[in-house]
N, C-alpha and C positions, 0 to 999 in steps of 0.2 A: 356566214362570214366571220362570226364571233369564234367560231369553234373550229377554222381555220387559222386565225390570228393566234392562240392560242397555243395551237399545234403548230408553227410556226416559230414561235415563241422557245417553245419546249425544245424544237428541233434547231434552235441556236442556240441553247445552253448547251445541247450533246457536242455540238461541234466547238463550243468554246474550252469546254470543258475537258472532250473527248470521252472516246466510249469507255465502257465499263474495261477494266482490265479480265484478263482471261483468266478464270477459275476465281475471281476474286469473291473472298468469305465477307461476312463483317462478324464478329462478337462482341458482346458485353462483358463489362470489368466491375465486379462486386467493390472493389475501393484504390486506394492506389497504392503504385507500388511499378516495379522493373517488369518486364513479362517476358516468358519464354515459350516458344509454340512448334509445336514439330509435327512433322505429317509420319503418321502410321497407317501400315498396311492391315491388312484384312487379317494376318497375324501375330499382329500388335507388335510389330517387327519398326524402329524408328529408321525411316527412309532419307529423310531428310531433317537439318534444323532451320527452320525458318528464320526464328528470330530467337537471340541469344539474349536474354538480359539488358532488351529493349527500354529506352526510356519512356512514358506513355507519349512523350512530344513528336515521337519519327514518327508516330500512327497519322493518319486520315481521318479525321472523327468524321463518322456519318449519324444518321438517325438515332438507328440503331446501336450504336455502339463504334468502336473501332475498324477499318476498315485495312484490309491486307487481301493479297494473294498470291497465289501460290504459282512456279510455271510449268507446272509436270514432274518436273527435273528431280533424281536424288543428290546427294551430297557430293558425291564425282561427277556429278554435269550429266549425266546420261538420264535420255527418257525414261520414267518408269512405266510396267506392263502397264496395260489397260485395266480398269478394277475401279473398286470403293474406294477410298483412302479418309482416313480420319484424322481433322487436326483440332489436336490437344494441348495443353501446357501449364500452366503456370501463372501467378501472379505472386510476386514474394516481395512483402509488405515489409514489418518492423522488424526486420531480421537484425541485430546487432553483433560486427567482428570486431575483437578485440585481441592485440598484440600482449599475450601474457609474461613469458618470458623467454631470455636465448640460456640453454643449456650445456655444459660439457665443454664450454671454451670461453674462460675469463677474457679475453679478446675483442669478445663482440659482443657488445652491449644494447647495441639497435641497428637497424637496417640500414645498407648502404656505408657498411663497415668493408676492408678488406678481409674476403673470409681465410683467413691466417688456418692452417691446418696441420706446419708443422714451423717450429724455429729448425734452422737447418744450419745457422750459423750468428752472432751480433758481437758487432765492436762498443766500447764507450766512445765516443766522438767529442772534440777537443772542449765541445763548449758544455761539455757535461751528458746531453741526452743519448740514446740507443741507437743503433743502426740496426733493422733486424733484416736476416736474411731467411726468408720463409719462404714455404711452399704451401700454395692456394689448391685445392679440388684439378685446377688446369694445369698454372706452372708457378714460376716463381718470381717474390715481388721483394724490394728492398720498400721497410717501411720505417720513418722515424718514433721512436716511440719516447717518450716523457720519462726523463730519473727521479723525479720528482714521485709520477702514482701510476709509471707507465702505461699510460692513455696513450692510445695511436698519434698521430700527428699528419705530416705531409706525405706523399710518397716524394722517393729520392732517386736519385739516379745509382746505380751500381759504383759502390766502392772505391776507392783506389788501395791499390793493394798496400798497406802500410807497410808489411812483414818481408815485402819481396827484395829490397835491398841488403834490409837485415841476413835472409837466410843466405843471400847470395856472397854476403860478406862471412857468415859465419860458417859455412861451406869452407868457402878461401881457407881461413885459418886452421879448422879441425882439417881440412882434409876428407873429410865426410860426403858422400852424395847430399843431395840436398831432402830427397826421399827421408831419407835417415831422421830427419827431424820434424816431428808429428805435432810440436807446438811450437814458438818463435814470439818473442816481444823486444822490442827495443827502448831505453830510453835514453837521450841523447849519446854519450861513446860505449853505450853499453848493452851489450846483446844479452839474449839470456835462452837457450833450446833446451829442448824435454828430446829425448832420443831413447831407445830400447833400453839405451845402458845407462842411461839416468838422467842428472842434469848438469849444461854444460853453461861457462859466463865466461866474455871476451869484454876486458874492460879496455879501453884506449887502441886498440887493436893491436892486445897481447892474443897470444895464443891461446887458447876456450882451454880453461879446467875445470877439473868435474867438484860438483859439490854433492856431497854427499848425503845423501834423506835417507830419513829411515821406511820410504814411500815405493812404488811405483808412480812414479809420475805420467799420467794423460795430459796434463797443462799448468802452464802457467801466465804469469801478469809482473810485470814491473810494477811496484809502486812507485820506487823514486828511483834513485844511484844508490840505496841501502838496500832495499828489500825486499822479496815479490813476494805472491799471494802463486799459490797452488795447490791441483787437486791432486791426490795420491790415493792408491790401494795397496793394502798389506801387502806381503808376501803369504799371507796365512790369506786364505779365503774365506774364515769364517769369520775374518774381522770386516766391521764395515767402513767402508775408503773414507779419506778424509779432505777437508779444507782446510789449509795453515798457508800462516804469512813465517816467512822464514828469513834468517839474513844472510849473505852471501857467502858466510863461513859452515851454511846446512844448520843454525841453532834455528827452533822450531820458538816463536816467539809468539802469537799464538795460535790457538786452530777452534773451528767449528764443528762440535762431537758430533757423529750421526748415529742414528742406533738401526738395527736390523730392520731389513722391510723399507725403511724412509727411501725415497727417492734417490739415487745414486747420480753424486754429481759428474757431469760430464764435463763442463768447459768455465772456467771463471775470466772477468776482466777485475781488475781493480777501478774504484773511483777515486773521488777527493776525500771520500773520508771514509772508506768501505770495499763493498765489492758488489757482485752480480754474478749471480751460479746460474748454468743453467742445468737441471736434476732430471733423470729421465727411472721409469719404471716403466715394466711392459704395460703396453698401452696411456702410459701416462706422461705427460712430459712437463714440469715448471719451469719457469723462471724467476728468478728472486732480487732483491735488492735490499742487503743485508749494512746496519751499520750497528758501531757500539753506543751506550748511552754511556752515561758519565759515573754509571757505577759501573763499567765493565762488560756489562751484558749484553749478548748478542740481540738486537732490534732487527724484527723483519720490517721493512720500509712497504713493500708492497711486493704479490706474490701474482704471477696468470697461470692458471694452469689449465691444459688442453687434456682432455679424456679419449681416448678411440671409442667413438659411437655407433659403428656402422650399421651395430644391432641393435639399436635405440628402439624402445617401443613404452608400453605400460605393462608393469607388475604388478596385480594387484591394485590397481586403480593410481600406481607413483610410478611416476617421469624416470627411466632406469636408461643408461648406456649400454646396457647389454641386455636384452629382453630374454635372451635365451630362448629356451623353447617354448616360453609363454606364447600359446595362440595370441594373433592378434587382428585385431578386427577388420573385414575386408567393408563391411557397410553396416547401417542402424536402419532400425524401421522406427518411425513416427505416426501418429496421428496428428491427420491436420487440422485446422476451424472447418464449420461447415459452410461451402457456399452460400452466401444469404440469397442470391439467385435462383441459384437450380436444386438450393437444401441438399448439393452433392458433399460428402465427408469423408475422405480418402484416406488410407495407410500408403505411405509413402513410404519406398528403400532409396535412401541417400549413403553415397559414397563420396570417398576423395579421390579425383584424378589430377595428373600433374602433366604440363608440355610445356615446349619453350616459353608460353607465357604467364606461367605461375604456375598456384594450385586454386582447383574447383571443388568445391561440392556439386554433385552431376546426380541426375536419379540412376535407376538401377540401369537403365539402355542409354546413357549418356548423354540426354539431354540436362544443359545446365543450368542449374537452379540459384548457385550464389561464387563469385570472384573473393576466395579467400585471403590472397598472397598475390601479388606480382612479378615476386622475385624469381630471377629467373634460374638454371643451372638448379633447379629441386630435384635429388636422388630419387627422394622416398619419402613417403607421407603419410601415417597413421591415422588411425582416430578411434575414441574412446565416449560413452558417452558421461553427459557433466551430471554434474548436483541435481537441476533441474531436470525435468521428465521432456522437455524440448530443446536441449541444448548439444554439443558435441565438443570434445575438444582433439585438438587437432594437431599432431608433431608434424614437421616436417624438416626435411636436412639437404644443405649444399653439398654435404662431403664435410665443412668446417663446425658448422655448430646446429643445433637441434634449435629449431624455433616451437613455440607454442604460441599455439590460439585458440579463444573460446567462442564459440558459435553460439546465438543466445536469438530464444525467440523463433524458433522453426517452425510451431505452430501458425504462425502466420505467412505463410504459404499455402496458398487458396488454388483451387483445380479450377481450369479454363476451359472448356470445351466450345470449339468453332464449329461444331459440325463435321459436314463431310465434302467430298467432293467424287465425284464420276470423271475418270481420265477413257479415252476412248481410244 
């Protein structure tokens, strides 16, 4: 009767509890830490990932150790052949990610920034700060940016076109398409266009005459009812183009020298006490915010400037925009601690993969090992290894700017072994 109660007993914890799950393993965990486990075939082929970067609280703890299983299934939902399968993985311990720096785009300075990837257009705005008109990796975003040290600000709604009454007036008077004039400022009865043939001013709405530069003019800026700010290039093309405030009679009152090579300016606005260039070189493009001090000299206020990266990688062990032909590293092999369990001690191949949901370090058959990034829209993602003998560092890019990070402590990822299992 004793050893019926018993059994009895036993046989209402099965049903409270329910029976064992199908194919279910259990293993032991040398210490703590995330875990990762995947089922491989008989030729070490990863069929499935069971569990990604598990925290040890989803487990089951039994006796023995942690408790899981498996449903046959590979990673597309379909039964796999009948066979051995072995599950293996991971335990990754005191691993530390650190956000080192963003490269190549004064712009963005930490995550969760607009990733800005080109200015395409910016007014001054009445109450002093920028309006940028940029181009992101996707499309294009209007951003407020700071006169003060051109820090980002809010995003904005698109524009109103300030220029478009102006042109349409200055049109009227020359008689000109409107085409015809490739720059346009206004300030209150006073229009001012940059045209092929030079520059042209409608004060009170007299008929637009031309004032005379010793420039080609690309643009200009009203300062007040005396005098604008413009960009010009010689006529001689070995001179290098310039910036001058001029007064409406063409006297050059002063100008901002440039020398060969410097960035060539593109589009200027005037401020309250200054201006704002914006300078482009192949692959390079600034923005500036320029005033005088009180001895005359030209003060740079604050400068961003954006690099084309697309071939980012490591030269020589430094952070380069253009890696060139320098190979660059598809993975690293590490040694890892030895299990204090099984006394197993493993060389590990770690790479970086990227998808919609960031970047990973993954081993060599893409089972993943550590969540580097979360950011999403990742191009491209290098890696190099660091100082230490278990460390990695690691670029990666939106399209906008090169991030880095330092991977610290990979030794401490420990081998897991669950055993096996028999599928029929």
């Amino acid at each position: 009767m004793r050893l019926l109660s018993i059994f009895l007993f036993l046989l209402s914890l099965g049903l409270a509890f329910g029976a064992p799950a199908q194919n279910e393993f259990v293993f032991a965990v040398p210490a703590t830490g995330r875990i990762t486990l995947g089922v491989f075939d008989k030729n070490g082929h990863l069929v499935r990932t069971l569990h990604a970067l598990y925290d040890e609280e989803k487990f089951q703890v039994g006796l023995n150790g942690f408790i899981s299983h498996w449903d046959g299934l590979d990673d597309s939902g379909k039964k796999v052949s009948p066979g051995i399968y072995h599950i293996r993985g991971y335990q990754i311990g005191e691993v530390a990610v650190s956000g080192e720096a963003f490269h190549f785009n004064d712009w963005i300075s930490e995550s969760g920034m607009p990733p800005i990837s080109k200015i395409e257009d910016f007014e001054v705005l009445d109450g002093g700060d920028i309006l940028l008109t940029a181009k992101t990796p996707t499309d294009s975003v209007f951003i407020r940016a700071s006169i003060q040290d051109g820090t980002l600000a809010v995003e904005k709604s698109p524009p109103v076109d300030q220029t478009g009454p102006a042109r349409q007036k200055l049109t009227e008077l020359s008689g000109q398409p409107a085409e015809a004039f490739h720059s346009i400022d206004a300030f209150g009865d006073t229009i001012l266009g940059a045209s092929a043939d030079g520059v042209w001013i409608s004060q009170n709405g007299t008929t637009p005459r031309k004032i005379d530069l010793p420039a080609r003019v690309e643009s200009v800026s009203l300062v007040n009812g005396e005098s604008f700010w413009f960009v010009g290039n010689s006529s001689d093309s070995t001179q290098p183009p310039v910036v001058g405030e001029a007064d409406f009679n063409g006297e050059i009152l002063r100008a901002l020298p440039y020398e060969s090579g410097d960035p060539a300016p593109k589009k200027i606005r005037a401020t309250q006490s200054g201006f704002v260039v914006l300078e482009e070189l192949p692959g390079t493009q600034r923005l500036r915010s320029l005033t005088r001090d009180e001895s005359g000299e030209w003060v740079v206020d604050w400068e961003k400037t954006i690099r084309q990266s697309e071939r980012f990688g490591f030269s020589n062990g430094e952070v380069t925009a253009d890696a060139g032909t320098a190979p660059q590293l598809d993975s690293l092999r590490f040694r890892l601690e030895e299990n204090p369990l099984t006394g197993e001690r493993e060389t590990i191949t770690i790479r970086a993969a990227i998808d919609a949901n960031g970047t990973r370090l993954v081993t060599e058959d893409g089972l993943p090992l550590l969540l580097v990034s979360d950011q999403p829209g990742v191009q491209r993602a290098v890696i190099h290894r660091g100082k230490s003998p278990d460390s990695i560092r690691l670029l990666q890019s939106n399209g906008a700017a090169v991030e880095e990070f330092l991977i610290e402590g990979l030794r401490h990822i420990l081998p897991l072994n669950a055993g096996q299992i028999e599928i029929h």
